[in-house]
N, C-alpha and C positions, 0 to 999 in steps of 0.2 A: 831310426829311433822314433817313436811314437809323440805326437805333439803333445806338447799338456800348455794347459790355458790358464791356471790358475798357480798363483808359488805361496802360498801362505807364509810359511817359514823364509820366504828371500830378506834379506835385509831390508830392499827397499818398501817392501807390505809391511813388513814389522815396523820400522821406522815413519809410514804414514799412518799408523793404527794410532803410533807416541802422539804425534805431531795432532792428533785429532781429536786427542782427549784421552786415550788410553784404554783397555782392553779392559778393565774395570765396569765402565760406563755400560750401559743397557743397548740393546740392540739399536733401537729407535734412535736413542740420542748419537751412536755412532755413525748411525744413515743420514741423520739429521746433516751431522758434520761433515760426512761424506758430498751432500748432497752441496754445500757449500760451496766444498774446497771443488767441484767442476766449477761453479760459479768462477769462484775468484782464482782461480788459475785459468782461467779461459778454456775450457779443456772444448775443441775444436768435434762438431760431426763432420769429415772427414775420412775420404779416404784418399786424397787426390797427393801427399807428401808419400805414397806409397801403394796402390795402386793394384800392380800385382799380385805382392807377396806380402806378409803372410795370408792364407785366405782368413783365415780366423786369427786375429789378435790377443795377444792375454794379454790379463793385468800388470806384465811389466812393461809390454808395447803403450801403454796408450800412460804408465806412468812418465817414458823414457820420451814419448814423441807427443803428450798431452793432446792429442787425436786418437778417432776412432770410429764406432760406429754402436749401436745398441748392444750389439752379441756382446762386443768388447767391453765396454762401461760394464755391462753384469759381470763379466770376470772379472773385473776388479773389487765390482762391489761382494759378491761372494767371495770372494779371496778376503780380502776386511773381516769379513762377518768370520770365515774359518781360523781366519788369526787370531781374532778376537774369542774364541771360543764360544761364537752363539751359532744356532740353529740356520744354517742356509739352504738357498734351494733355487735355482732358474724357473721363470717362467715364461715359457713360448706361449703368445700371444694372438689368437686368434681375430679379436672383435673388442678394440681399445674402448678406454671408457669413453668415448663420442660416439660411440654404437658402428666406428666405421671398419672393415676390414683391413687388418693390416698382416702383414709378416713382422712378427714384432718381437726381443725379448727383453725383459726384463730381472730383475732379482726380488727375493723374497728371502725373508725372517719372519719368526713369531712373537708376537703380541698377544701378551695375555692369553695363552693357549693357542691362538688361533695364526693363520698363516697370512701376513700380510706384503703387498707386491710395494718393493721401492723401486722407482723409476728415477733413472738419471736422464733419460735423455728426451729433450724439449720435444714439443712444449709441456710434456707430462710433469717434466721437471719444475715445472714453474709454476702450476696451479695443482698438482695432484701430485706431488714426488715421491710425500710418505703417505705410507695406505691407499695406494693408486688401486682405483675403484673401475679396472678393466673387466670387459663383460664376460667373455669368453677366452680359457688359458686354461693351460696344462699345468703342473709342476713337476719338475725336474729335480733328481738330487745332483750333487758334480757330479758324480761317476756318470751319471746317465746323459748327461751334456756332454760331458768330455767325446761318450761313444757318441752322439748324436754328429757330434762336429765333427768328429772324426772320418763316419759315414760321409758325413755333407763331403768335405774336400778331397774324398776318394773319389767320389761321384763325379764331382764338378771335373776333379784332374782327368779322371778320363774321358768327359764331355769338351776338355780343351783338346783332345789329340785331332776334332774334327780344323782347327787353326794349325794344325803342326807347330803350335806355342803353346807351352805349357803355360807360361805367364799368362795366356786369357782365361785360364782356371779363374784368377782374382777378381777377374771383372764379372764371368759368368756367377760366383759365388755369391757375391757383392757389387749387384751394381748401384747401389746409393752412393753415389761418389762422395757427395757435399750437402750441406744443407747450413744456409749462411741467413741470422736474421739481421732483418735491415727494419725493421721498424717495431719499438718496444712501450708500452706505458705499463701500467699498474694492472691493467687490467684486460690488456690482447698482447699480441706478438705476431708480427710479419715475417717471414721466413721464405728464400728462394730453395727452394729443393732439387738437386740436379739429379734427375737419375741416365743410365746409359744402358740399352737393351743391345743385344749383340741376336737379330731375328735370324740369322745365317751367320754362314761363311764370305766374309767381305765383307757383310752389312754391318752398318750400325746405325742408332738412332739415340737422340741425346731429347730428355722431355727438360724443361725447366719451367716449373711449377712455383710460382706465387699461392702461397698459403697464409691462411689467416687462422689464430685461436683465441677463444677466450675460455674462460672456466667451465664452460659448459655448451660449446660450440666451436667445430671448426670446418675450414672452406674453404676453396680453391677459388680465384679470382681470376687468375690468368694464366697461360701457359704457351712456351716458344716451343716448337717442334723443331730439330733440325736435324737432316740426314742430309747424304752425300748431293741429294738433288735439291734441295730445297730448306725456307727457311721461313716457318711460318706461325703468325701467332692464332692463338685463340681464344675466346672468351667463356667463363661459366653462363652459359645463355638461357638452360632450362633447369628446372627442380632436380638436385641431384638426390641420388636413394643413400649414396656416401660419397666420402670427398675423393674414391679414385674413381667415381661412377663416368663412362665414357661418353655416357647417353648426357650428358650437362654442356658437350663441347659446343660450340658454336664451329660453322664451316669458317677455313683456311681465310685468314681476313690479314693484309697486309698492315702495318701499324698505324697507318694514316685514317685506316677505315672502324679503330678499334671505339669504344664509348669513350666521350670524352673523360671522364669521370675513370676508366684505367690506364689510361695516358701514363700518370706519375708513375703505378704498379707496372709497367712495360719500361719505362724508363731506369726501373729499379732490378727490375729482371735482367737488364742488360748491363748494367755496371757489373755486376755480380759473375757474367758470364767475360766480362772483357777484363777483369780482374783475377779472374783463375784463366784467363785463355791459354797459357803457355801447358800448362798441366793438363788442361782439359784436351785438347790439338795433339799432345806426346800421347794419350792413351786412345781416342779416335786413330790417331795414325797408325798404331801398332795394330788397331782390331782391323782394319782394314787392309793391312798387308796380306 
C-alpha cells in the first residue's frame, strides 16, 4: 500500500483544527494558531526517537511523537489547512529568506488572492513563520508532494540496498537527525544542528554545527566534525557566501586551540552531543555495520 502523508479527515486533524480555533477562522489565523501550538507543545526538530523509519513522516507521526522534521511539520500544517477547507499547497525551498541555500520545505495558503509560504520550523518560525518571505521555491499541490515523496523513498530504498539495511534508507533520506536550541532572547536564537552523511559503505561522518539567527541574519560559529578516526573542531574563520559555505572553515583545531571568545559555543556543542549520545552511537553503529 502506498504511503499517504497527510489525513485530513483522522480524528486527531479534525480534533486540532477544534482545539485551534475551529474551521471557521481564516487561513492566517489558523497558521497563526498553528504556529503556536509547535511552540507550546514543544514539538521537537528531531529525528533521533525514530531514525529509520518512516522515511517521510505525516501529520499523524509528528502529532503522536510531537517530533519531526521540515517535510513533516508541512504535512501537518497542510493537512490543517485541507481540513479546514482553505487553499493549501507545499513549498520546496531552494534559497530561504537569508539568501542561504537550503534543502528546505515548507507550507503555503492564500492571502488576499496571493500564495503565501508559513513556516513552522525554526528559526523561520520565530521571526518569519507567517508570510515567510523565502527567495527561491517551488509550489507543490498534495498530490504533487505525495508523488514527490513517494519518488524520494523509492529512490533512497533502493540507494540502502548498497548497506544490505534497508533501515539506512532513513538516514540516507534524512540525515538532519536534531537540531536543539540552547540559546534564546527576543531577538537571536542559538541552535546546535546535528547532521549525519553516510559518504560510503561503513563510512559515516557526524557535522555538529553551532548556528546563530536573528531577523535578518544567520551564521555558523562553530562546528565539531567527527568520524570513525577522528574528532575535531572548527571555526567560521573566513567571509562566508552562505551559512553552509565550506570555504568559512578554519583548519582542524583541537578545542584548546579554539578563540577564546567560542569557548562557551564548543562548550554548548558538546552538552547537546553527550545528551543525545545513546541515540546518536545506536544510529553511527548501525551505518557502520
Amino acid at each position: 500500500m502506498a504511503n499517504v502523508y497527510i489525513h485530513p479527515t483522522a480524528p486527531e486533524i479534525q480534533q486540532l483544527v477544534t482545539s485551534l480555533g475551529g474551521p471557521a477562522q481564516s487561513a492566517m489565523d489558523l497558521m497563526a494558531a498553528a504556529l503556536d501550538w509547535f511552540d507550546t507543545e514543544q514539538i521537537q526538530y528531531s529525528r533521533l526517537n525514530a531514525p529509520f523509519a518512516p522515511l517521510q513522516r505525516s501529520d499523524l507521526d509528528v502529532v503522536h511523537w510531537h517530533s519531526g522534521t521540515c517535510g513533516d511539520f508541512s504535512n501537518l500544517l497542510v493537512s490543517l489547512l485541507v481540513a479546514a477547507g482553505h487553499p493549501a499547497a507545499y513549498a520546496t525551498v531552494q534559497k530561504d529568506c537569508y539568501g542561504d541555500w537550503q534543502d528546505h520545505i515548507c507550507a503555503a495558503t492564500q492571502m488576499a488572492g496571493r500564495w503565501v509560504l508559513i513556516d513552522p520550523t525554526d528559526p523561520y518560525r520565530k521571526f518569519h513563520g507567517l508570510d515567510c518571505p523565502h527567495q527561491t521555491y517551488k509550489l507543490l499541490t498534495p498530490a504533487e508532494m505525495t508523488a514527490k515523496f513517494r519518488q524520494d523513498e523509492t529512490t533512497w530504498t533502493a540507494q540502502a540496498a548498497e548497506w544490505d539495511d534497508p533501515c539506512m534508507a532513513g538516514v540516507l533520506y534524512a540525515p538532519w537527525l536534531h537540531n536543539q536550541t540552547v540559546m534564546e532572547t527576543e531577538d537571536s536564537v542559538g541552535s546546535i544542528f546535528l547532521l549525519l552523511s553516510l559518504p560510503a559503505v561503513h563510512h559515516w561522518r557526524l557535522d555538529a554545527y553551532y548556528q546563530c539567527y536573528t531577523a535578518v541574519r544567520g551564521f555558523s560559529l562553530i562546528r565539531r566534525v567527527i568520524t570513525p578516526a577522528s574528532s575535531v573542531y572548527q571555526f567560521s574563520e573566513h567571509s562566508p557566501a552562505h551559512i553552509w559555505d565550506e570555504k568559512q572553515w578554519s583548519l582542524p583545531t583541537p578545542v584548546r586551540n579554539l578563540p577564546k571568545k567560542l569557548v562557551f559555543a564548543s562548550e554548548q556543542l558538546d552538552e547537546v552531543l553527550i545528551e543525545n549520545k545513546k541515540d546518536l552511537e545506536s544510529v553511527v553503529h548501525r551505518a557502520a555495520q
